[in-house]
Structures are given as C-alpha cells and as structure tokens.
N, C-alpha and C positions, 0 to 999 in steps of 0.2 A: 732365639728363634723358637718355632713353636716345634713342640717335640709331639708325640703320643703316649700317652697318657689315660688313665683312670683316675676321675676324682669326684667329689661331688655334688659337682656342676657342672660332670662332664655331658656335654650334648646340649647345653641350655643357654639361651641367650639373654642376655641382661645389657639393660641400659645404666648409665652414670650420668650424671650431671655434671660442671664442676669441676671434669676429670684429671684436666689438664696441671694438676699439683694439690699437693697436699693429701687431703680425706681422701677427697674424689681420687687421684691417682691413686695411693695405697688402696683403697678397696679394689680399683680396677686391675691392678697389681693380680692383687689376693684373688679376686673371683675365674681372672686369667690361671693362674696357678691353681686353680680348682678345678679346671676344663672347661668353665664356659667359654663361649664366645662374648665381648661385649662389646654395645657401639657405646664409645669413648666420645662423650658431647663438651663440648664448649665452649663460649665466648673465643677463647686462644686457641686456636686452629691449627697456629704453630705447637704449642705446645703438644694434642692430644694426637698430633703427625708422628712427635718425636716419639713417643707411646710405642704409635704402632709401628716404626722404623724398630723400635729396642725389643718387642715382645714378639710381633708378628703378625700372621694375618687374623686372628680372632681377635685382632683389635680393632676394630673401622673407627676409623676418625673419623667427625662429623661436629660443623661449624653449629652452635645452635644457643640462642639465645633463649634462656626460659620465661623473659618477659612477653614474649611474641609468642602466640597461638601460632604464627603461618612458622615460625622455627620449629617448633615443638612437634607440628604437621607431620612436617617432613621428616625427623625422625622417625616420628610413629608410622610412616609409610613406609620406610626405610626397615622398620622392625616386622610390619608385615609383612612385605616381600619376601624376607629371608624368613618365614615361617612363626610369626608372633613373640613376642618377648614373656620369659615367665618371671626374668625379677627385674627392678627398676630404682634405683634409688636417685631421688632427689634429693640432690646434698648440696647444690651451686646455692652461695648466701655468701656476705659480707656486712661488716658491724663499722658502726661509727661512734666518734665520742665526742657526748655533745650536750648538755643542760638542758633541761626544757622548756627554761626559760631563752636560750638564746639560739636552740635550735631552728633553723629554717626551716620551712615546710617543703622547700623542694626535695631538702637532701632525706626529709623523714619520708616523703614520697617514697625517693628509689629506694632507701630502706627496704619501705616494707613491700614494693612490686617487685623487688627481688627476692625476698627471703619469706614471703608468706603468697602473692598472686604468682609466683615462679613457682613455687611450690603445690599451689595449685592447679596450673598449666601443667606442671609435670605429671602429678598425681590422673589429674581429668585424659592426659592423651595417650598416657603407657596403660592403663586400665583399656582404651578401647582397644591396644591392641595387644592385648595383653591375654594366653590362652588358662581357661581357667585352670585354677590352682596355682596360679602367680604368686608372686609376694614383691610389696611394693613396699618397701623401706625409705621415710624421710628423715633427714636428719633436723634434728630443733636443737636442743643445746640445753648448759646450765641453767643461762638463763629464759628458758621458756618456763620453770619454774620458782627460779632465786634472783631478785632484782639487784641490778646496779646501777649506782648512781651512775647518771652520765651516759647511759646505755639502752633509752628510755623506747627506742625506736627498734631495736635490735631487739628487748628481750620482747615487747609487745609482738612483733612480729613472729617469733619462735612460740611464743606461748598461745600465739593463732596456729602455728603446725600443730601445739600437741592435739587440740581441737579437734583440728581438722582431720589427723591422723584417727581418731576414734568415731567420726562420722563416717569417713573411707571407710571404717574397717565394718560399719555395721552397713552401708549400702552394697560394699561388694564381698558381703561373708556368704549370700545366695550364690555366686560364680566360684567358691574355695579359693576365693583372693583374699591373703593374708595382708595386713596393715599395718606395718609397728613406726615404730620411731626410736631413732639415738640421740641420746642426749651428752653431747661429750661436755668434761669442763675445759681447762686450759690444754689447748692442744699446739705441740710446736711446729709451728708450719709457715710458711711466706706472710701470709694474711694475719698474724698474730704478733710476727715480727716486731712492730709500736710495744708490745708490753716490754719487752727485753729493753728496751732503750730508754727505759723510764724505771728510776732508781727505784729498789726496793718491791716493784710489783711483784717479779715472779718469785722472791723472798716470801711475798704476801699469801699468793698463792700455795706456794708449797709447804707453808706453816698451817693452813687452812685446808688441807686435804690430808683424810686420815692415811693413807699410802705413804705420802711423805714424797710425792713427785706430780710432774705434768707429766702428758700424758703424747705417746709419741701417734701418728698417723695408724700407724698398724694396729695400737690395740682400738683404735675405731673399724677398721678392715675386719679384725676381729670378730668383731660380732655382728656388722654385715654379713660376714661369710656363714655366723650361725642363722641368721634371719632370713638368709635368701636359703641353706639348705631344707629337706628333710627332716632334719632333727627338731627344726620350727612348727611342725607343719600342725600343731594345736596351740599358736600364738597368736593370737591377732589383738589388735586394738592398745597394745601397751606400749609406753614409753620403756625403755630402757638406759640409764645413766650409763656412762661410762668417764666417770667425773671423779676416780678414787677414791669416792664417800667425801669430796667438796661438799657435798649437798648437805651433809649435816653439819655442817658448822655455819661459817659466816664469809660474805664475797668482800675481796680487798676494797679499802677505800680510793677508790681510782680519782676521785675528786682531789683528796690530797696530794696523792701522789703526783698528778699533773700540777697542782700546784708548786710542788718543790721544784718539779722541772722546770718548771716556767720561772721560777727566782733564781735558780743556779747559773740560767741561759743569762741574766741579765747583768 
C-alpha cells in the first residue's frame, strides 16, 4: 500500500503504456516507488486493476488502447484533470515472426499501428497534456537499429520510433519537453516467452551480448526512472540501449533456429 515517502518523483504524475506486465509494469513499479503518481494504461484492464489492488491509490488504472485517438483522449483528459502529466512513456508494442516473403499485410499492418502509430498517438496526446518541462520516454528496441531476419515488421517499426523520438524532441524542446528513447535487446518477459521455447535462441543471444546475459524488466525501469527524473534534465532527442553491448556484435539467426523447431516437431 501506498506509504509517505520522498523520492524523486515525488509529487509528479506520469503515464505508462503497456503497463499491465512486463517493461510497462516494472517501470510503473519503479516510478510508483519513486513517489509519483501513475495512470497505469492498458489494453488488460484486468491486469493494470491488479497493479493498483497491490501498490495503491497512485496507481489509476485506465482501459486504453494506443491505436485509438478517442483511447488515448481520454487518458489525456484523465491526466488533465488531475493537474497535467510531466512524464509519459510509450512502451505498449509487440513483435512477430515472419519472412517477407510470406508475411501478410494484415498482420504487418497491426505490427506497425501498434508499435510506431501507437507510439505516435501516445507521443502527440501526453505532449498536449503535458506541463512544460515534461519528459516523454518511448521505448523502440535492438532492433530499431540491428535487423533480424524474420522480424521485418517489428524492427521497421521501432526504427520509425527512433525517428520519431528525435523530431519529438526538437518540436517540443521550445515547452522543456525532454524526448529520449530505450532501446532494450532481449528482455525476459511474457511477450518474449517464444524465444525460450525455441532451442538454442537465448544461448544465441547470450553469446552475443558482451555482459554475458538478457536483460531482466527493471534494468529497463532503470533508466526510465533516470529519464523521467532531474538528473535528465539536459537529455533530449537520444536513443539509449540497454541491450548489454548486443549491439556490437551480431543478432541470432532466428531463421534457423525456427527451422530446427519445425524438424524436431515433425
């Protein structure tokens, strides 16, 4: 339950995306344990209820889909009423695997309205209500800068966040609205859960990151918590990895690997 407390984000209210598990929950975890207040958004309603059941009332749950401007609306109205939000991250996204040769255009569709026009519906309604000196944090990923096969949809769409995260940050650096972006690489979490189930990937992974691990939800909360405080406050417009130094090396062959799976199954 919700104690008193100093911390710092104490007094400040911020929205999550996504919230409902995974990133989105640990940051909203973490920003909660910093003293803000957040409104906890999600598709799962059930989920971001449970949130505020286990943390408190600086948690507001709120049903919200980021494909939908009239969703997004009403949070942003919801963030006004209670006196404007100063950080906001859009983190709600999901990835698919899929050739592009045999990928459908429907599923590249929700792809990318979910993980690059969700990200812009986010970015465009927490800015309006947003009081200046904000900081709006999007998450894009590995691959918005390092391709994988198979993955043709997901990373084109991340790599439209880092974009977009650098034109945010130079429209709204006149208001002291900060802009960054997270780039995590393999993070263990519900939505990742397909890599573990398929021989050899997170071997692949973990051979390919100079740390010599994946990367768990918090140390993404991590540096949320540095980008939404104070200590940001001369950052804007940069991506930031938090990928273990993935990035300088090479991404697993996901092509084979689902290969193998697919001859072991049969």
């Amino acid at each position: 339950m919700d104690t008193l407390r100093e911390g710092p984000l104490d007094g400040r209210l911020a929205l999550v995306t996504g919230a409902a598990s995974g990133i989105g929950r640990s940051i909203t975890e973490r920003f909660h344990a910093d003293g803000a207040t957040v409104i906890a958004a999600d598709i799962d309603l059930a989920g971001v209820e449970l949130l505020h059941r286990s943390l408190g009332d600086r948690v507001v749950p709120m049903h919200c889909d980021v494909t939908s401007t009239e969703s997004l609306a009403a949070v942003a109205e919801e963030a006004t009423r209670r006196g404007g939000l100063h950080i906001a991250v859009a983190n709600a996204g999901r990835g698919t695997y899929s050739s592009i040769l045999d990928h459908s255009l429907d599923e590249w569709r929700a792809i990318l309205d979910l993980c690059l026009p969700g990200v812009f519906l986010t970015v465009q309604h927490s800015a309006r209500a947003m009081v200046d000196g904000g900081s709006i944090i999007t998450i894009s990923s590995l691959n918005g800068t390092q391709p994988a096969a198979g993955m043709g949809a997901y990373c084109t769409a991340k790599a439209g966040v880092v974009m977009l995260t650098q034109v945010a940050a130079m429209e709204l650096g006149a208001r002291g609205i900060r802009v960054n972006s997270i780039a995590p690489g393999l993070v263990e979490t519900s939505a990742t859960s397909a890599f573990w189930v398929v021989p050899g990937v997170v071997d692949e992974f973990v051979e390919n990151t100079t740390l010599g691990r994946f990367a768990q939800p918090s140390d993404v909360a991590s540096m949320a918590a540095f980008l939404a405080s104070d200590d940001s406050a001369f950052v804007s417009g940069s991506m930031f990895r938090v990928d273990g130094g993935a990035s300088t090396k090479r991404y697993p062959d996901l092509p084979s690997a689902f290969q193998r799976l697919a001859a072991s199954a049969e």
